[in-house]
Chimera marker file (.cmm) of the C-alpha trace (Angstrom):
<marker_set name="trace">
<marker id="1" x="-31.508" y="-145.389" z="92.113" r="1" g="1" b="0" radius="0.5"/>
<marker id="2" x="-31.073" y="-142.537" z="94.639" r="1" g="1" b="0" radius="0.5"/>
<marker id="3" x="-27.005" y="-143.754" z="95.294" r="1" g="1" b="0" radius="0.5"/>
<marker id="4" x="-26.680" y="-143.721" z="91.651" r="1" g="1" b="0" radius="0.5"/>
<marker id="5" x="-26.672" y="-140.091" z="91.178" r="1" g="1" b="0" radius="0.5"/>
<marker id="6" x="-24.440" y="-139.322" z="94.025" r="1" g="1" b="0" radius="0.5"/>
<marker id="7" x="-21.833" y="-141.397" z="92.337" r="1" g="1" b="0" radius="0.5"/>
<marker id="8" x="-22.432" y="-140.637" z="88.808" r="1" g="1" b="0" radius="0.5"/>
<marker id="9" x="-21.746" y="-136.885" z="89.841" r="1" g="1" b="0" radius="0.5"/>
<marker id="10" x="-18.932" y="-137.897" z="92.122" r="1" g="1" b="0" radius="0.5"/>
<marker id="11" x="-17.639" y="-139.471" z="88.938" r="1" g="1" b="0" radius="0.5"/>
<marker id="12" x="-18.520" y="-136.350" z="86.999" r="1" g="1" b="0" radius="0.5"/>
<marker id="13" x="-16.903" y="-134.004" z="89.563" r="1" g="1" b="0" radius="0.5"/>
<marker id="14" x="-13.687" y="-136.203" z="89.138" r="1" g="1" b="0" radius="0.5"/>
<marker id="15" x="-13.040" y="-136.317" z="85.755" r="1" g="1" b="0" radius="0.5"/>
<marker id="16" x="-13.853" y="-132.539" z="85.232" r="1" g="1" b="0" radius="0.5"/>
<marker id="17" x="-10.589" y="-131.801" z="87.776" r="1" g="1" b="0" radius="0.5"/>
<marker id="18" x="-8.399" y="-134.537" z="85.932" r="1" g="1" b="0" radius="0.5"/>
<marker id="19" x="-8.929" y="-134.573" z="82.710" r="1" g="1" b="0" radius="0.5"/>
<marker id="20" x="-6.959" y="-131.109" z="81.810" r="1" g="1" b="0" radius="0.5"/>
<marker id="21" x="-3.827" y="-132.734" z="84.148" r="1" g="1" b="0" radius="0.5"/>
<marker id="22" x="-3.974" y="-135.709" z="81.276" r="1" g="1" b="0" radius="0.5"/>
<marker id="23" x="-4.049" y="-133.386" z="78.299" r="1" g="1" b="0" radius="0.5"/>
<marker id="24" x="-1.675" y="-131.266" z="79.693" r="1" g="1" b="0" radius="0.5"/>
<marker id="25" x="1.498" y="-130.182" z="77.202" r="1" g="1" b="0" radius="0.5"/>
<marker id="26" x="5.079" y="-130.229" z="77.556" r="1" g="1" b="0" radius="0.5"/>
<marker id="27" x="7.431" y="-127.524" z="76.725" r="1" g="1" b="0" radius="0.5"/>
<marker id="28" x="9.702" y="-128.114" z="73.908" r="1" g="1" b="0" radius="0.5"/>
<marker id="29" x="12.975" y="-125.483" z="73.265" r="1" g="1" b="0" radius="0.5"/>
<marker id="30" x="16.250" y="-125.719" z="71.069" r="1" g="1" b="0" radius="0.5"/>
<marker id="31" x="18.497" y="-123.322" z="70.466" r="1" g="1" b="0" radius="0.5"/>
<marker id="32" x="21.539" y="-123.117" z="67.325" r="1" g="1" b="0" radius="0.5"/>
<marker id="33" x="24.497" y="-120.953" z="67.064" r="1" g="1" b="0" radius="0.5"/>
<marker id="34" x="23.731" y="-119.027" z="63.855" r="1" g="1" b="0" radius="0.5"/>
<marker id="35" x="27.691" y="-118.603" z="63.039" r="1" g="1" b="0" radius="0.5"/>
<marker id="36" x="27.052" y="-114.700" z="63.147" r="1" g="1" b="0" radius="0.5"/>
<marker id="37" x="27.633" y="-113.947" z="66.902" r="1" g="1" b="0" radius="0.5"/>
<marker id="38" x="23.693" y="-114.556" z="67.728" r="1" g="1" b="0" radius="0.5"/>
<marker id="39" x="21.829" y="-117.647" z="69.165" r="1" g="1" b="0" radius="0.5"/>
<marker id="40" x="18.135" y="-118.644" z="67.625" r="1" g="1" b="0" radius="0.5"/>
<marker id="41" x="16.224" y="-120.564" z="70.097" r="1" g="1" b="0" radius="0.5"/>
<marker id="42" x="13.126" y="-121.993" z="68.794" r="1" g="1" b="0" radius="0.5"/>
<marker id="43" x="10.206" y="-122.903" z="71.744" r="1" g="1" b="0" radius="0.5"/>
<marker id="44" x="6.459" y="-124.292" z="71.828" r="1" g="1" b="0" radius="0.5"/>
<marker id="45" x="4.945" y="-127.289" z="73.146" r="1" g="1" b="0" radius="0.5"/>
<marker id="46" x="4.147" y="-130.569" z="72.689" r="1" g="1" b="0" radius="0.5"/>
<marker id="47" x="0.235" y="-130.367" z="71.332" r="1" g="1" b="0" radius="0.5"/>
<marker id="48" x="1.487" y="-127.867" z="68.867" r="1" g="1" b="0" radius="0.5"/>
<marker id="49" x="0.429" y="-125.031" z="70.659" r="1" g="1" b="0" radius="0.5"/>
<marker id="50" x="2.992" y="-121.834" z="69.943" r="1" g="1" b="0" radius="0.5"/>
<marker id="51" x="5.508" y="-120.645" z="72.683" r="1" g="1" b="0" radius="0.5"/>
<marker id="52" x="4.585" y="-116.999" z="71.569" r="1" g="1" b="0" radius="0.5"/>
<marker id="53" x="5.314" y="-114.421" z="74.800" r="1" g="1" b="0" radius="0.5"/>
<marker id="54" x="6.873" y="-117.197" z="77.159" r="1" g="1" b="0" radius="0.5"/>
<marker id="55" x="9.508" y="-115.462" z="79.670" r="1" g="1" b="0" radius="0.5"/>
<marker id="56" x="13.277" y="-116.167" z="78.284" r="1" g="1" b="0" radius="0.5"/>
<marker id="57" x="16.449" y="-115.957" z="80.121" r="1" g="1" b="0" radius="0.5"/>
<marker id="58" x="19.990" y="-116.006" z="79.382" r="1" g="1" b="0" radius="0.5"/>
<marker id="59" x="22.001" y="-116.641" z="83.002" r="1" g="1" b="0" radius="0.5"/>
<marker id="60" x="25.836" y="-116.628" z="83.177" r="1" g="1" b="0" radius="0.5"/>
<marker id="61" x="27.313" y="-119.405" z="85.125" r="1" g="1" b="0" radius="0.5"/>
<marker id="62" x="26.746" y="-117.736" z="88.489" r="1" g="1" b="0" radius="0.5"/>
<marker id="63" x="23.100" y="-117.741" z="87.560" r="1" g="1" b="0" radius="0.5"/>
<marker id="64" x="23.252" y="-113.870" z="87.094" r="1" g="1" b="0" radius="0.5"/>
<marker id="65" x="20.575" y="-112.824" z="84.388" r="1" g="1" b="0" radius="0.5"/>
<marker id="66" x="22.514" y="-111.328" z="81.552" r="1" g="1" b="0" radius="0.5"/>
<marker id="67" x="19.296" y="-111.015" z="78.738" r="1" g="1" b="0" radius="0.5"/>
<marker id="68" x="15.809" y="-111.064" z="79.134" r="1" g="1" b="0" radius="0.5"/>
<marker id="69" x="12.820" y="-111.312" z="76.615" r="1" g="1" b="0" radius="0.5"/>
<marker id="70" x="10.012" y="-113.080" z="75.052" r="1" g="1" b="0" radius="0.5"/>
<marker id="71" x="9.465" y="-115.800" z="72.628" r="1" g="1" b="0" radius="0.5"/>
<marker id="72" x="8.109" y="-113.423" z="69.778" r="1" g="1" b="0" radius="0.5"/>
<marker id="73" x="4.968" y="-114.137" z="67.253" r="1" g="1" b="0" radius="0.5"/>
<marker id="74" x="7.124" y="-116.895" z="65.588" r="1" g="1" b="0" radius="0.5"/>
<marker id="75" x="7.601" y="-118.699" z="68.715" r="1" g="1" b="0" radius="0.5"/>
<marker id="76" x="11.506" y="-117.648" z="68.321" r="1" g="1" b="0" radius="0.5"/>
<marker id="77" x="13.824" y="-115.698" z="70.743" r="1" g="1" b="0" radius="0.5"/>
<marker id="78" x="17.180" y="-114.102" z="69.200" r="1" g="1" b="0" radius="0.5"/>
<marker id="79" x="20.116" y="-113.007" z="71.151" r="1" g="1" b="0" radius="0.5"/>
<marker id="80" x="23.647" y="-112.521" z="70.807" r="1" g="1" b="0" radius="0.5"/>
<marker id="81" x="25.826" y="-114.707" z="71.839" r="1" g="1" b="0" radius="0.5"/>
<marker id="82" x="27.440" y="-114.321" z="75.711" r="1" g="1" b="0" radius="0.5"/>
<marker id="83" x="30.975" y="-114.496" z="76.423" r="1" g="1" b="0" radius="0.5"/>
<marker id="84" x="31.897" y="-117.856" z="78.477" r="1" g="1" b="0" radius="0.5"/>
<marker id="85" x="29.616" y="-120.740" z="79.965" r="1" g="1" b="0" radius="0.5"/>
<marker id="86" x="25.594" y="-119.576" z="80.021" r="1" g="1" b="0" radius="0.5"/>
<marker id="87" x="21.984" y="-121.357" z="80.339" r="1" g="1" b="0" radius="0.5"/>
<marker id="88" x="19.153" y="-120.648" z="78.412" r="1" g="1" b="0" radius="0.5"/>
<marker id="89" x="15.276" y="-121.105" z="80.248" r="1" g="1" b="0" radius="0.5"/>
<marker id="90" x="12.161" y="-121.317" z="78.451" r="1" g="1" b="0" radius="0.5"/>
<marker id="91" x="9.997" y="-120.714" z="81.623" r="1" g="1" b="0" radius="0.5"/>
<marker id="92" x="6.558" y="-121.165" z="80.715" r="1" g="1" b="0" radius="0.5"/>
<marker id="93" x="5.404" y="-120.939" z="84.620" r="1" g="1" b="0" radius="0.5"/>
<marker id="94" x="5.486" y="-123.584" z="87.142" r="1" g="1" b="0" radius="0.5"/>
<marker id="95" x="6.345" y="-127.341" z="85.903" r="1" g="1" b="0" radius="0.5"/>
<marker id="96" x="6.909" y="-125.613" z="82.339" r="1" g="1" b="0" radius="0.5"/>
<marker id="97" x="10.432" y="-124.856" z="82.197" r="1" g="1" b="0" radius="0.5"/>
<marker id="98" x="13.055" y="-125.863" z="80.077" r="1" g="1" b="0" radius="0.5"/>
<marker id="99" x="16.385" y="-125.748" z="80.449" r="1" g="1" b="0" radius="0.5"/>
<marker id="100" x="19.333" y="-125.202" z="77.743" r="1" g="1" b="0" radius="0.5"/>
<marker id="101" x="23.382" y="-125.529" z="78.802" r="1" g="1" b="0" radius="0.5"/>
<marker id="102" x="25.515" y="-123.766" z="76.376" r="1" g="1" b="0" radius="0.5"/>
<marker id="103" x="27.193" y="-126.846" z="76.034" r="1" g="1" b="0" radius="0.5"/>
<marker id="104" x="24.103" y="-128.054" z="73.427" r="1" g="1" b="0" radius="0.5"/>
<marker id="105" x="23.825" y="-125.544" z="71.551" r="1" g="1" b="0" radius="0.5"/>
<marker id="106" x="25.962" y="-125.928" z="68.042" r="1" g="1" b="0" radius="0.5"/>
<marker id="107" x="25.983" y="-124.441" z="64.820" r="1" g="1" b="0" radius="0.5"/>
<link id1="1" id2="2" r="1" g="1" b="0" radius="0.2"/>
<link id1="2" id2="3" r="1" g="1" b="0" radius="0.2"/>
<link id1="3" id2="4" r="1" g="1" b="0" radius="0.2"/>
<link id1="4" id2="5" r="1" g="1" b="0" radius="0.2"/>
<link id1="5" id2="6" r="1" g="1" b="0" radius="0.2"/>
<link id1="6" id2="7" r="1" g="1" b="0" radius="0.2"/>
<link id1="7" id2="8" r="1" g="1" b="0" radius="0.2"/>
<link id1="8" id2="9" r="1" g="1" b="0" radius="0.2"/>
<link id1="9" id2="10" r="1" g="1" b="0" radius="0.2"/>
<link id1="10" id2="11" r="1" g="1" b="0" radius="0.2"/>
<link id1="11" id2="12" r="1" g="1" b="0" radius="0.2"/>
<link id1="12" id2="13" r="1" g="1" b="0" radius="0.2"/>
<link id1="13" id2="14" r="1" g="1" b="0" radius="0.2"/>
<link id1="14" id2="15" r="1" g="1" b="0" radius="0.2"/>
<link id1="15" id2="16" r="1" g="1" b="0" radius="0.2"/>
<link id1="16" id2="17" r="1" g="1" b="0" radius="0.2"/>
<link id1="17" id2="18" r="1" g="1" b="0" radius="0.2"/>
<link id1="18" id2="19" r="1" g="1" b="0" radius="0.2"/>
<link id1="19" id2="20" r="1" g="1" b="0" radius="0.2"/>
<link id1="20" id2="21" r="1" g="1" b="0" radius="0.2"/>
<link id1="21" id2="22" r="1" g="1" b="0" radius="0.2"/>
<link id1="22" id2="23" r="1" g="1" b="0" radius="0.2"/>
<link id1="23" id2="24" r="1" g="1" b="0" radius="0.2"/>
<link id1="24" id2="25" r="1" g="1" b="0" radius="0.2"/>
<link id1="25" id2="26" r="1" g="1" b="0" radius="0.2"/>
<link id1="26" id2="27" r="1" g="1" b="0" radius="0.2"/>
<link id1="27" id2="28" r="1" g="1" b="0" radius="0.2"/>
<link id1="28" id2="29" r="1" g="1" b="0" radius="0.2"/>
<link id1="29" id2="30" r="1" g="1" b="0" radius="0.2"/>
<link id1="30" id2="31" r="1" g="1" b="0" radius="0.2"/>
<link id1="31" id2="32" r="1" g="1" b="0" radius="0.2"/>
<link id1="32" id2="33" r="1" g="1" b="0" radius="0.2"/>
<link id1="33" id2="34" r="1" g="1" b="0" radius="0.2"/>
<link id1="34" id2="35" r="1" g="1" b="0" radius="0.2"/>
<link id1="35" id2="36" r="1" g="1" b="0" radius="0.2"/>
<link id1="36" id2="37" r="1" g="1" b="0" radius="0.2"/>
<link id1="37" id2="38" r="1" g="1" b="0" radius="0.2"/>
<link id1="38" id2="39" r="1" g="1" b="0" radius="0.2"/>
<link id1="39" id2="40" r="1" g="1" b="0" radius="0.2"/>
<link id1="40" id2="41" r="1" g="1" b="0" radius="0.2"/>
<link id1="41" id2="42" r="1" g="1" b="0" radius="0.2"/>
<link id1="42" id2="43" r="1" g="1" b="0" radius="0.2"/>
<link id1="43" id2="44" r="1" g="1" b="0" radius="0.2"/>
<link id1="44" id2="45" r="1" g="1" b="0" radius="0.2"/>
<link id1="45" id2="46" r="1" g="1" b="0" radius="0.2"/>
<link id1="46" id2="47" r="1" g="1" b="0" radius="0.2"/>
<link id1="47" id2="48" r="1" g="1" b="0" radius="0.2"/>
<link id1="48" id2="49" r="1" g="1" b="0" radius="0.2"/>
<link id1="49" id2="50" r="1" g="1" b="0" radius="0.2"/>
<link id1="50" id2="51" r="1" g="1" b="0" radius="0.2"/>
<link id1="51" id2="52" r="1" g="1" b="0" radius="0.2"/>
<link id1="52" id2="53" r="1" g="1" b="0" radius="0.2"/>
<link id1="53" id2="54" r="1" g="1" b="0" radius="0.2"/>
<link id1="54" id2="55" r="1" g="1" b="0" radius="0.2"/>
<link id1="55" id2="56" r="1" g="1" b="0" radius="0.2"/>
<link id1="56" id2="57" r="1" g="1" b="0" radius="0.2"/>
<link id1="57" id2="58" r="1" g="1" b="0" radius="0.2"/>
<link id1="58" id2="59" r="1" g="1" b="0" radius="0.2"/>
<link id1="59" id2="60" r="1" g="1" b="0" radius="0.2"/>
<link id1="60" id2="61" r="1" g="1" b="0" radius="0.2"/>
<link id1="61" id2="62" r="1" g="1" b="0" radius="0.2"/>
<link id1="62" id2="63" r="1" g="1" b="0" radius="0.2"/>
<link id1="63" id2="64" r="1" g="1" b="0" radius="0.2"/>
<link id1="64" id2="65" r="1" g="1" b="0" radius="0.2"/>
<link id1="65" id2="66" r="1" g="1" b="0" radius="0.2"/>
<link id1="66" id2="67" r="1" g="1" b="0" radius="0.2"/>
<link id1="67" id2="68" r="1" g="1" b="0" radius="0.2"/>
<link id1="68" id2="69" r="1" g="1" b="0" radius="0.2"/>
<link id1="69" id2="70" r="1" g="1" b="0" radius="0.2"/>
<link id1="70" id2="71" r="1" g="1" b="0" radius="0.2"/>
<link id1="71" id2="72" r="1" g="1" b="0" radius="0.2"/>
<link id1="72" id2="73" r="1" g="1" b="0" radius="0.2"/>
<link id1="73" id2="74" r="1" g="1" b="0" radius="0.2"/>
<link id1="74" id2="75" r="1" g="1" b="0" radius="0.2"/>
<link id1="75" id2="76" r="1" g="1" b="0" radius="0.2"/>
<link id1="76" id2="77" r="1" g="1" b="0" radius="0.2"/>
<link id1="77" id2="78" r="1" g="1" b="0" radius="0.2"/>
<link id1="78" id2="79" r="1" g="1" b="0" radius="0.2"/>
<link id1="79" id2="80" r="1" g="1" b="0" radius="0.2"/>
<link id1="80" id2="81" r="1" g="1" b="0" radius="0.2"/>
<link id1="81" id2="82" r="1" g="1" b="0" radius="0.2"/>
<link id1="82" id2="83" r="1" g="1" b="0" radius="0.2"/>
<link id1="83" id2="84" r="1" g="1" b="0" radius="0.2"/>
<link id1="84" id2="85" r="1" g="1" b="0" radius="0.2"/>
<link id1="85" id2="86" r="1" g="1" b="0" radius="0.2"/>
<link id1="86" id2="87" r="1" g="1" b="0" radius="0.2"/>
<link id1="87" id2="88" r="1" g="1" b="0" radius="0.2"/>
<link id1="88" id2="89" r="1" g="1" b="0" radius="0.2"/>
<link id1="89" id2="90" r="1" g="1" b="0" radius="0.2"/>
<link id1="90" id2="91" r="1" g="1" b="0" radius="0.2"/>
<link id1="91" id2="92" r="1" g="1" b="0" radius="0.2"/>
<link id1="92" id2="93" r="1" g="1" b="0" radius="0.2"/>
<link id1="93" id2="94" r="1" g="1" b="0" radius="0.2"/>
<link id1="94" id2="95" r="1" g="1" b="0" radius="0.2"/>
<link id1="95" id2="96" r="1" g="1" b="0" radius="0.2"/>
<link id1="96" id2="97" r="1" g="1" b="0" radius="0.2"/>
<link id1="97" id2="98" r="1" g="1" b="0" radius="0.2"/>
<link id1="98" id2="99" r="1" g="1" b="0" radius="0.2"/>
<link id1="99" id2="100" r="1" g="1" b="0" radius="0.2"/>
<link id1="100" id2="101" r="1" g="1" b="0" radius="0.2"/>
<link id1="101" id2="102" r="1" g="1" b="0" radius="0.2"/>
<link id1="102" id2="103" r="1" g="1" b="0" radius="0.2"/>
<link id1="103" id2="104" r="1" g="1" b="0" radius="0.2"/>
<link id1="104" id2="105" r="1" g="1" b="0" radius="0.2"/>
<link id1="105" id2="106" r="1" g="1" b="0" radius="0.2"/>
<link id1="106" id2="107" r="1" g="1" b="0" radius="0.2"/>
</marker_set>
């Protein structure tokens, strides 16, 4: 009986460090040319939860920053459009980052 406990909390100890890694969500973000000079990029994650006040950035093809912001209470992020080849990051910390070329983004 005594090694039982020692395991069951092992156990216990275990699944309470795990468990959030298995539940953990994935970002989601897609942008669309609006046809009036801006791009709407639309963000969240996977469990449904919103991507309100995640860190956006528009970099030119040099990887300068050319627009900053934040998903706003709609979980969008409005810009207008850049001149030439540029990348779009929903950065959502560590592991949580999603990448959009120019090159996906249509009307």
């Amino acid at each position: 009986m005594r090694r039982i406990v020692p395991v069951l909390l092992t156990c216990l100890l275990l699944a309470v460090l795990f468990v959030p890694q298995a539940l953990a969500h994935t970002p989601l973000c897609s942008c669309s040319d609006e046809g009036d000079g801006t791009i709407l990029c639309e963000g969240g994650f996977s469990d449904g939860a919103s991507g309100e006040g995640v860190k956006m950035q528009v970099l030119d093809a040099d990887g300068k920053v050319l627009i900053e912001g934040k998903m706003n209470e709609d979980s969008e992020f409005i810009f207008k459009k850049p001149e030439g080849e540029y990348t779009v990051i929903f950065d959502a910390g560590p592991g949580h980052a999603v990448k959009v070329p120019s090159s996906e983004i249509t009307e």
